[in-house]
N, C-alpha and C positions, 0 to 999 in steps of 0.2 A: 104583405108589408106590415111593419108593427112599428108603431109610435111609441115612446116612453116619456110619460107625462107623472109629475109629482105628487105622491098618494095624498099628500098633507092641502095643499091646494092647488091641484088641476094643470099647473103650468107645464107646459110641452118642455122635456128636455130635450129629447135629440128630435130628429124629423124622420123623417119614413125609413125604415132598417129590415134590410133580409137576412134568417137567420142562414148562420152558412157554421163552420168548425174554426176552431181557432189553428193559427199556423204551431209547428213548434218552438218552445224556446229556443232561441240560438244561442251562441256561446260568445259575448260580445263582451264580458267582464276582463278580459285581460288588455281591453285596446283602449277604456275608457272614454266609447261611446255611445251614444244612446241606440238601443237597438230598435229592430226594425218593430214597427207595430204586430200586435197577436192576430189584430184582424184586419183584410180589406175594408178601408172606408167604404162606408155605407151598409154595411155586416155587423152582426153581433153574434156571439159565440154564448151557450149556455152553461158555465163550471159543471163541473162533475156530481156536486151536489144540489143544484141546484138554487143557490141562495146567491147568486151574482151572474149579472149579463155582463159580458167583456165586448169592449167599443175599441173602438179605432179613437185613441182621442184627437180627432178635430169632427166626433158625430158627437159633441153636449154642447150647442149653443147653449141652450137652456141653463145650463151651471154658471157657478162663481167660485173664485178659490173662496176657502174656509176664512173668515173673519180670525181664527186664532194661529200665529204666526206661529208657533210649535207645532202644528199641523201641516207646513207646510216646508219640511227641513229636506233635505237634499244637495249635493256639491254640482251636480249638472244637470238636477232636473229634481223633481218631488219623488221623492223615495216611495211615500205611502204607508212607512210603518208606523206612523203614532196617529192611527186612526184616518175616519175618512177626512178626505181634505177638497172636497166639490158641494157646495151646498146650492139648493136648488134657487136660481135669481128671482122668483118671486117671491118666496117667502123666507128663504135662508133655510129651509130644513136640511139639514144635513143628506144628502140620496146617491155618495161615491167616492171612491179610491181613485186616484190617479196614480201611475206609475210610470216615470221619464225621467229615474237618472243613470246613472253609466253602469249599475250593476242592477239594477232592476228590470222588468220586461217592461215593455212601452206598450199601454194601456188603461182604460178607465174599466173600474166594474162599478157596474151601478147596484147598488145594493137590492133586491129584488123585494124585500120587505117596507122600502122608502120610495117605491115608484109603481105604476098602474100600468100595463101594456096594452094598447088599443092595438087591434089587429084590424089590418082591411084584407080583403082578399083581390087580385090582383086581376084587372080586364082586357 
């Protein structure tokens, strides 16, 4: 199980996560609606290069949307392209993308360089 808590200060973002593969895209941009999540809740998926964990977004308690409202544009949900738009609720550092509108894939990636991964191993 692996925790992901805020490199800047220590605040738990999500709760306990098993790593598993992300689903693939679906093709949900001609119906305009939100597609299905990349991962099973409680799962997190590793990008291909490494530098983002992909969530299920309803696994970041721990986040807040972005304080800057251009951060957070989208027509049925947060697009995610004008930077990350989840900043961490204890201290506001900036630590993910959200992705949930009708033409985006429905997902958070936590940025791997903005968070700390506690692993437990499992009994």
């Amino acid at each position: 199980m692996t925790l992901y808590v805020c490199a800047s200060c220590e605040h738990p973002l999500t709760g306990d996560l098993l790593e598993s593969e992300a689903f693939p895209a679906g093709d949900h941009l001609s119906d305009y609606r939100i597609a299905e999540p990349r991962v099973a809740q409680g799962t997190y998926a590793i990008n291909y290069n490494a530098t983002l964990f992909i969530l299920h977004p309803d696994d970041v308690p721990g986040t807040a949307l972005h304080p800057d409202l251009s951060r957070r544009a989208g027509c049925c949900g947060l697009h995610g392209q004008d930077g990350p738009n989840l900043v961490c609720a204890g201290c506001g550092a900036e630590v993910a993308t959200k992705e949930s509108d009708c033409w985006t894939d429905n997902l958070v990636a936590l940025i791997a360089a903005a968070v700390v991964s506690h692993t437990q191993s499992q009994s």
